[in-house]
N, C-alpha and C positions, 0 to 999 in steps of 0.2 A: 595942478590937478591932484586930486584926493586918490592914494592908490587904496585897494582895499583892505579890509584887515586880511589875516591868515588865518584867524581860529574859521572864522566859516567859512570860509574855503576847506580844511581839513572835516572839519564835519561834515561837509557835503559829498566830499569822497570817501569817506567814510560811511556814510549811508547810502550811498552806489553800490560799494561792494559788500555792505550786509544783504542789499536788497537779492545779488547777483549769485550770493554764495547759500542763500536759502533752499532754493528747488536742487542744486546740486545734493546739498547733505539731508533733504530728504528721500532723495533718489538712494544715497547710501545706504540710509535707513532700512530702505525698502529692500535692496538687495542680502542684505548680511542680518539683518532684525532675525529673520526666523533660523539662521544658523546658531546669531548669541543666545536663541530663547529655550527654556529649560523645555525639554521635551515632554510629553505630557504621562500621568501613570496608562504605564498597558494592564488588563485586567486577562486573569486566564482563570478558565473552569470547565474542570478542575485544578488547583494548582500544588503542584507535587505528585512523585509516588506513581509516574509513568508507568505503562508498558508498553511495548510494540504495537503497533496498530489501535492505539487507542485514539479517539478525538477527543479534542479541547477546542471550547472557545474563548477567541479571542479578541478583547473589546480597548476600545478606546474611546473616552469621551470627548464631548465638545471641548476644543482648543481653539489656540494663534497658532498655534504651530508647524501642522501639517496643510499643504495646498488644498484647496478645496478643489473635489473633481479630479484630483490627481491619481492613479493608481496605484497598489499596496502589494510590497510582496514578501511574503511570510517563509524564512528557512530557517536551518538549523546550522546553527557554527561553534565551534569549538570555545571552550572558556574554562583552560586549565588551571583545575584547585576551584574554579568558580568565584574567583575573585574580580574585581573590578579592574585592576591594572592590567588581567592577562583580556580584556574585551576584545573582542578582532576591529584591527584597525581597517582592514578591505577584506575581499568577499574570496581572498585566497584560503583562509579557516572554514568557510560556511560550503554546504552540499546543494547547491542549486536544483540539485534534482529532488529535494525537498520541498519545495514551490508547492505551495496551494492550488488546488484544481483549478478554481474556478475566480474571477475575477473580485477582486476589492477594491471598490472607487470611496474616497474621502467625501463627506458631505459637504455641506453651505457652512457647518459649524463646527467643520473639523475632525467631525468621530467617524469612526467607521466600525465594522465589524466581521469578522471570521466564523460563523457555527460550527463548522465542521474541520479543523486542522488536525490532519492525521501526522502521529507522532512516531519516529522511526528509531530504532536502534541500529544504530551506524558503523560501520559499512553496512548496508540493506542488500538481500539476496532477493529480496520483493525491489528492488529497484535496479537489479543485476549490474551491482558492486562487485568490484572484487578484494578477496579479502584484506590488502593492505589499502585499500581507499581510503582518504582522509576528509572528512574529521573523523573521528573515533566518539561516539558518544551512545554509552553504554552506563551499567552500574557502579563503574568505578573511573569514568570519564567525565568530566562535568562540560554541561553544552547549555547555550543558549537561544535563544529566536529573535534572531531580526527582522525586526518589523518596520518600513522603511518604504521610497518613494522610487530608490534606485541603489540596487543592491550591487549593481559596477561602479557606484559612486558614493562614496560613504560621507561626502559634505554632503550630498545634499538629507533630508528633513528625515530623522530616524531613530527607534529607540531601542532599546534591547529589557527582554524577561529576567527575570530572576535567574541563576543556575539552576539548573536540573541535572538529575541520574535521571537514565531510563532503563528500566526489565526487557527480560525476554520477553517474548508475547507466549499464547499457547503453543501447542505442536503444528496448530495450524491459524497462521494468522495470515489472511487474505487481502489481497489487492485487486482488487475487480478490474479482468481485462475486457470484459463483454457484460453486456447490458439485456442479453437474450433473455424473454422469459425460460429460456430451459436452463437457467442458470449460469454461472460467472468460472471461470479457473480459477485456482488460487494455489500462490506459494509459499512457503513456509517460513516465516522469523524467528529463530532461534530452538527451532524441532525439526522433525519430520512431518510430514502428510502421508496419508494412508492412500492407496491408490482402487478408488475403488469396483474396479474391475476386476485387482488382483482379488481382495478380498472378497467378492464374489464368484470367483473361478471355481469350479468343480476339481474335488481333491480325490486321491484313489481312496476306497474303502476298506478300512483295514478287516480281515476277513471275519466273519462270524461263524459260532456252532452250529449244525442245526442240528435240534434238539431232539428228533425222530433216529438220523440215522447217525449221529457222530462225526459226519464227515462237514469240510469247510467249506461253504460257499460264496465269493465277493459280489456283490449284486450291481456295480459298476467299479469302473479304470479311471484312471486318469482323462484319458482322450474322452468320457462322457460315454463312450460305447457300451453295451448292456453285456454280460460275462455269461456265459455256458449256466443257464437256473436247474439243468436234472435232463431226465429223462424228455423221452419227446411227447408233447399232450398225446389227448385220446383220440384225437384227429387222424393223426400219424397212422396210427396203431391199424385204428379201422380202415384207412385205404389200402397200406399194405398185406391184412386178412384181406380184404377183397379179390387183390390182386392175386392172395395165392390159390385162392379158391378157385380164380379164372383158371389158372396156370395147371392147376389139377383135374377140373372137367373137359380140359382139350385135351390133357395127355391120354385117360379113360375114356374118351369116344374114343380116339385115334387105334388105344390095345384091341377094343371091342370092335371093331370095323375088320380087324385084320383078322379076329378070331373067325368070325364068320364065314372070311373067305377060303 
């Protein structure tokens, strides 16, 4: 009896387990492909030259990169000197309370979009910070924005902006906490606010000449209450003559009555 050769036999188990090991390392593929793939450019406008409370949008175009349908979420983390090696490795650098209002889902082709990301100078007293909060990013602090799938998980699919400095904003840079048509409150980023009640308050009057008699008269107080203006009108005058007029025609019946008797 003819035994068989060994070469094909080795080639047959050999194409066993190429057939066998194929779907496994496409399976790998699939898992770890978009962690090895170069993340794609994020586009910002304006880019530079920050101040508080300013918006920027934020864009990315069609990719492999990002999950499609996944959700996006936009903060600010710390990126000292603005170099590449100090990047924040987890979201212990980054302010979460920086988060984008409103929801950003990844398309079919990968992009998405941000219109409106409000830019903070950090610690935020508009996000009742306090003042040793961290990160720090201001005009001499450099910070950047991750833009990302899952900001408690920095494997997963994500990219980071350029460094930035950010400005104070005006004396009053507002965060809308009400949606009232009678208007919003708002607190201040790197000033004060005017209160404007105070600055409508009734102040005392400081006194004036008058010009007739020399003498000073204030024409309102503090308290809004009207101040002593003169004499008493003509009103006055005329019911008290009436009055003495009265006072005097009773006392003269009353002599005359008694004369007679």
């Amino acid at each position: 009896m003819r035994i068989p050769s060994a070469v094909p036999i080795g080639r047959l188990v050999g194409a066993s387990i190429a057939v066998l090991c194929v779907p496994v390392v496409g399976q790998l593929l699939t898992i770890y492909g978009a962690g090895a793939a170069t993340p794609p450019a994020l586009s910002l406008s304006p880019n530079g030259n920050y101040t508080a409370g300013e918006t920027i949008a934020v864009d990315v175009g069609p990719n492999g990169y990002f999950t499609p349908n996944a959700g996006i979420k936009i903060i600010e983390c710390a990126d000292p000197g603005g170099t590449a090696g100090n990047l924040p490795r987890d979201d212990s650098t980054c302010d979460g309370n920086t988060v984008q209002g409103g929801s950003v889902l990844v398309g079919s082709d990968g992009s998405f979009s941000e219109p409106a990301y409000t830019m903070y100078l950090l610690p935020s007293a508009l996000l009742s910070e306090p003042g040793d909060n961290v990160p720090v990013c201001n005009q001499t602090h450099y910070c950047v924005l991750y833009v990302g799938q899952n900001q408690n998980d920095f494997t997963a699919p994500k990219t980071f902006s350029t460094p930035f400095l950010i400005a104070g904003g005006p004396p009053s840079t507002p965060r809308p906490t009400s949606t009232g048509t009678g208007g919003s409150s708002a607190a201040s980023e790197g000033g004060s606010t005017t209160n404007p009640a105070v600055a409508l308050a009734p102040s005392a009057t400081a006194p004036t000449t008058n010009g007739g008699g020399g003498h000073a008269a204030t024409s309102s107080t503090a308290s809004g209450s009207l101040a002593n203006t003169g004499p008493l009108p003509l009103l006055g005058w005329l019911v008290l003559s009436g009055l003495g007029l009265m006072l005097s025609g009773t006392v003269g019946r009353r002599m005359s009555l008694r004369r007679h008797r």
